[in-house]
C-alpha positions as protocol buffer text, in pm:
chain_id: "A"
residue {
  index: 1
  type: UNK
  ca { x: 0 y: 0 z: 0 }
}
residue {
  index: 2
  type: UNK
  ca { x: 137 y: 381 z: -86 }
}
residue {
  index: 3
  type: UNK
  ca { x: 198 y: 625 z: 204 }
}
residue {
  index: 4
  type: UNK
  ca { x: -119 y: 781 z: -14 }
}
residue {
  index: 5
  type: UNK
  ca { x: -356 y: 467 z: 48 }
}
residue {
  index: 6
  type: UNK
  ca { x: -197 y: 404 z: 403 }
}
residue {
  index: 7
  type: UNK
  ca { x: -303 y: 749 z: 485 }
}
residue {
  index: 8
  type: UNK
  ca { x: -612 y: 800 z: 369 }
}
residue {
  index: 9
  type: UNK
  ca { x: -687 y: 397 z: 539 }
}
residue {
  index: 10
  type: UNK
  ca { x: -545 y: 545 z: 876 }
}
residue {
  index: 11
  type: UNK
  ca { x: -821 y: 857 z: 829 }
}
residue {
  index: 12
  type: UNK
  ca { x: -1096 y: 594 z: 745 }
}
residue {
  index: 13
  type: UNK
  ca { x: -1038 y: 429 z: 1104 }
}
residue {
  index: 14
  type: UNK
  ca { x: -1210 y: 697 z: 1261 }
}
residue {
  index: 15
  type: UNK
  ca { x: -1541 y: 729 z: 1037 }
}
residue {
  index: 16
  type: UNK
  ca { x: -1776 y: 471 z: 958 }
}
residue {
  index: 17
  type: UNK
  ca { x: -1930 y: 608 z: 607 }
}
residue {
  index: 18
  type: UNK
  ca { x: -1679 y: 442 z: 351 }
}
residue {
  index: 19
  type: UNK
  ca { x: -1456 y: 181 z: 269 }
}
residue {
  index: 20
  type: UNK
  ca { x: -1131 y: 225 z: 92 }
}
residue {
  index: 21
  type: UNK
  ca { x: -1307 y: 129 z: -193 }
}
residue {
  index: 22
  type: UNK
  ca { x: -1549 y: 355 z: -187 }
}
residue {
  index: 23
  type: UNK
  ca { x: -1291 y: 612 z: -154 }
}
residue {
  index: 24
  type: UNK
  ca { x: -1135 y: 518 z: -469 }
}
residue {
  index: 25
  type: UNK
  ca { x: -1441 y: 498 z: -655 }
}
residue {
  index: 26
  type: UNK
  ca { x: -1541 y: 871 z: -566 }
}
residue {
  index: 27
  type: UNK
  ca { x: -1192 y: 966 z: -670 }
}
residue {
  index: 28
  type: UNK
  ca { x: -1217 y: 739 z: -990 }
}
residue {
  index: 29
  type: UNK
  ca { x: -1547 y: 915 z: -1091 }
}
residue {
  index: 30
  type: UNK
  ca { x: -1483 y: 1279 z: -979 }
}
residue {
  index: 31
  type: UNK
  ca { x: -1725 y: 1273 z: -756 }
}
residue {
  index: 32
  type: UNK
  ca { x: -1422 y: 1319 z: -498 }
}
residue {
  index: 33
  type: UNK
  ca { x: -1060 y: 1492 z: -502 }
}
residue {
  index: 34
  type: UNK
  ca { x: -752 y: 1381 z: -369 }
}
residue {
  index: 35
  type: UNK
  ca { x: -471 y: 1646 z: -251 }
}
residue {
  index: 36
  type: UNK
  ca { x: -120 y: 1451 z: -197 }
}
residue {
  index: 37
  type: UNK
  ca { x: 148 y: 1667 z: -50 }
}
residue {
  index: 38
  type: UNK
  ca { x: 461 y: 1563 z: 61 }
}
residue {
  index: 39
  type: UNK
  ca { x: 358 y: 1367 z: 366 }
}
residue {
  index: 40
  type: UNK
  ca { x: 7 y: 1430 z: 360 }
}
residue {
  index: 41
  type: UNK
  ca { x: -311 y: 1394 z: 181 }
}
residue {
  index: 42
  type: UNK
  ca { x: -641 y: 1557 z: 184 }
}
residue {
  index: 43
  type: UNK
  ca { x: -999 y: 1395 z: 53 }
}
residue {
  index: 44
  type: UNK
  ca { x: -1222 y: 1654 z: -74 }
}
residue {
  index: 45
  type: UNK
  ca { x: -1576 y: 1644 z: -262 }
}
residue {
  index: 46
  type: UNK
  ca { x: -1772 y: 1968 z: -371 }
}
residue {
  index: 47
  type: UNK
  ca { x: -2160 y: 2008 z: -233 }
}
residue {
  index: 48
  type: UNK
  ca { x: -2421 y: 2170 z: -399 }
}
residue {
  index: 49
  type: UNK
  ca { x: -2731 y: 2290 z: -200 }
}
residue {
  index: 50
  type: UNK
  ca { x: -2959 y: 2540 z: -326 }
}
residue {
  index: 51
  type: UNK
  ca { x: -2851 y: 2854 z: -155 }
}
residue {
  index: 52
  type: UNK
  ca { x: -2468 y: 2771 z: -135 }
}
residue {
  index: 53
  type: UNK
  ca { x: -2151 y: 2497 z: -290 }
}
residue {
  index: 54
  type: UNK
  ca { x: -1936 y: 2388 z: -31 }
}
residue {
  index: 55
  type: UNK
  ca { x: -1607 y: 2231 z: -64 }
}
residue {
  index: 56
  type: UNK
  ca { x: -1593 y: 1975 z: 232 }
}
residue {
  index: 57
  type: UNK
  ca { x: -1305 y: 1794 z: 340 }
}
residue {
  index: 58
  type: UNK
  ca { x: -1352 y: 1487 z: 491 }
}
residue {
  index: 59
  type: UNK
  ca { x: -1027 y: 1243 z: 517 }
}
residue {
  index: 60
  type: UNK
  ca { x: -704 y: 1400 z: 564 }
}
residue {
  index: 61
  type: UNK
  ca { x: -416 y: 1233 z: 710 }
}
residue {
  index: 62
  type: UNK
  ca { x: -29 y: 1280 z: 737 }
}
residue {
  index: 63
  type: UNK
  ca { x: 164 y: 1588 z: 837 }
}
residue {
  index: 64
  type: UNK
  ca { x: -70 y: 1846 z: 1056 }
}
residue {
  index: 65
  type: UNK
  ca { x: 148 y: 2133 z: 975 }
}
residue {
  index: 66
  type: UNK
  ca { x: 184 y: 2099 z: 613 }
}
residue {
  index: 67
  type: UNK
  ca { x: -191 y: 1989 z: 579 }
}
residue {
  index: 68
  type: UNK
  ca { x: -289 y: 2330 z: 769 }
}
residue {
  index: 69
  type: UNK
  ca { x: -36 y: 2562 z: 683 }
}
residue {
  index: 70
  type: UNK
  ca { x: 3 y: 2438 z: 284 }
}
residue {
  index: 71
  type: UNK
  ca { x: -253 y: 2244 z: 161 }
}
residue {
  index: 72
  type: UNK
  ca { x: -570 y: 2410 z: 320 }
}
residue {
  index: 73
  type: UNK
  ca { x: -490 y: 2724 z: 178 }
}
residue {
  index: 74
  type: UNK
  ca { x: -472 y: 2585 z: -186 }
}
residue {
  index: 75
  type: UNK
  ca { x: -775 y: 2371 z: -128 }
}
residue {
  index: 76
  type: UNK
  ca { x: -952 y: 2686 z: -2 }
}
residue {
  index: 77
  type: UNK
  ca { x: -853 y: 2868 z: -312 }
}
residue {
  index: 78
  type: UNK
  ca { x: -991 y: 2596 z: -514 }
}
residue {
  index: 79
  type: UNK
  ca { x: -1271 y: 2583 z: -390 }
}
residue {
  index: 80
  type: UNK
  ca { x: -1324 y: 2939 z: -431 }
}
residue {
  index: 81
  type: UNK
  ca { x: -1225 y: 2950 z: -792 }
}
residue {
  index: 82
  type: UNK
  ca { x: -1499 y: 2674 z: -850 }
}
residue {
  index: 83
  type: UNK
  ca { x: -1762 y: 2878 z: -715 }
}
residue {
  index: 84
  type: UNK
  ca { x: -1793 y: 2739 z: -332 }
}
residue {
  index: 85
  type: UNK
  ca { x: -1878 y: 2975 z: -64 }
}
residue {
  index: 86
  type: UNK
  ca { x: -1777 y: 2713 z: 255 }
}
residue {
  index: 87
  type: UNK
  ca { x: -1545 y: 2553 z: 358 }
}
residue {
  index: 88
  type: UNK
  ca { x: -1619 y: 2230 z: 553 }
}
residue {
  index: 89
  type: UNK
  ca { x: -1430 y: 2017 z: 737 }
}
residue {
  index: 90
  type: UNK
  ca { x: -1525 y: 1699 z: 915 }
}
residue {
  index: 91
  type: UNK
  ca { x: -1316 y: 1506 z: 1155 }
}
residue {
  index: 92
  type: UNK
  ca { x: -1206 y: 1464 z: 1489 }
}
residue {
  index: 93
  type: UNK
  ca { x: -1208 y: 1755 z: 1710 }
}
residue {
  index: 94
  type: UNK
  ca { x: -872 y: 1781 z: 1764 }
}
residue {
  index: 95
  type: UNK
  ca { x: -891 y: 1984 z: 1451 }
}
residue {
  index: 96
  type: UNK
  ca { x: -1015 y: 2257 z: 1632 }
}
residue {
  index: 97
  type: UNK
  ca { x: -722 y: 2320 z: 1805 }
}
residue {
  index: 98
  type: UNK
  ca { x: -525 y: 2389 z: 1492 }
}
residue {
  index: 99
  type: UNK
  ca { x: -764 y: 2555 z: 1292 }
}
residue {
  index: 100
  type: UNK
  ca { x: -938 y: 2846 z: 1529 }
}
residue {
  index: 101
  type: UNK
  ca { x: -1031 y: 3070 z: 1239 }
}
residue {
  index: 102
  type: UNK
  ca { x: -1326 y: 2746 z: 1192 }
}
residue {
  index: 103
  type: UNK
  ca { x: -1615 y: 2718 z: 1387 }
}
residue {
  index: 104
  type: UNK
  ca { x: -1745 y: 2420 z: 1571 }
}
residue {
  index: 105
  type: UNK
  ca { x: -2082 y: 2320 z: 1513 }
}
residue {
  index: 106
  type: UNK
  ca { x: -2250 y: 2026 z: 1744 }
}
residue {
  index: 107
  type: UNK
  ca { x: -2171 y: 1748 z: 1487 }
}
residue {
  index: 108
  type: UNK
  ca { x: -1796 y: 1849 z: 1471 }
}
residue {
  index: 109
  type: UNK
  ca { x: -1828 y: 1982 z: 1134 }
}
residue {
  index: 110
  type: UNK
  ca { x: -1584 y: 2267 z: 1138 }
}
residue {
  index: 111
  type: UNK
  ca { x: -1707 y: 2566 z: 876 }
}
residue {
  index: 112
  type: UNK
  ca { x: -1575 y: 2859 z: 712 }
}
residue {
  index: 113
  type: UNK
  ca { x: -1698 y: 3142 z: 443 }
}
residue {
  index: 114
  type: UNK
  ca { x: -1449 y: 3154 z: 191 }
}
């Protein structure tokens, strides 16, 4: 298995919504975007609802400071170039710690207006 697979399997061990497999199918049919950095790697897919898109990410694993320091910003950029408004992220809630400009909603679905 690639670092890649490893980490986005290590992500999927704290979620109960997908398989691996599943995983790769979103990516294989765009319905999902991978970000691979240099020891990390972000999951994203693009929601649209009828008043807003958001860009959610929702499997990252690897490096904390390059996935919050290097990738979010180009994933937020991204996402704002392709028309999204929010940015979601769902995951643990030691995500808050290192990303205070989010806010916390009950279901630990940190947001942001991009």
């Amino acid at each position: 298995m690639t670092d890649r697979l490893a980490q986005i399997a290590r992500a999927l061990e704290h979620q109960d919504t997908h398989t691996l497999q599943s995983v790769l199918d979103a990516l294989d049919t765009n319905r999902a975007q991978a970000w691979c950095g240099e020891r990390s790697t972000i999951v994203t897919e693009i929601l649209d609802f009828p008043l807003m898109r958001v860009c959610r990410i929702w499997l990252a694993g690897g490096d904390m400071a390059e996935l919050t320091t290097e990738m979010l910003p180009q994933v937020e950029a991204w996402a704002k170039a392709n028309g999204c408004t929010r940015m979601e992220i769902v995951g643990r809630k030691g995500w808050k710690r290192v990303l205070p400009e989010y806010s916390e909603p009950p279901q630990t679905v940190l947001q942001k207006n991009i």
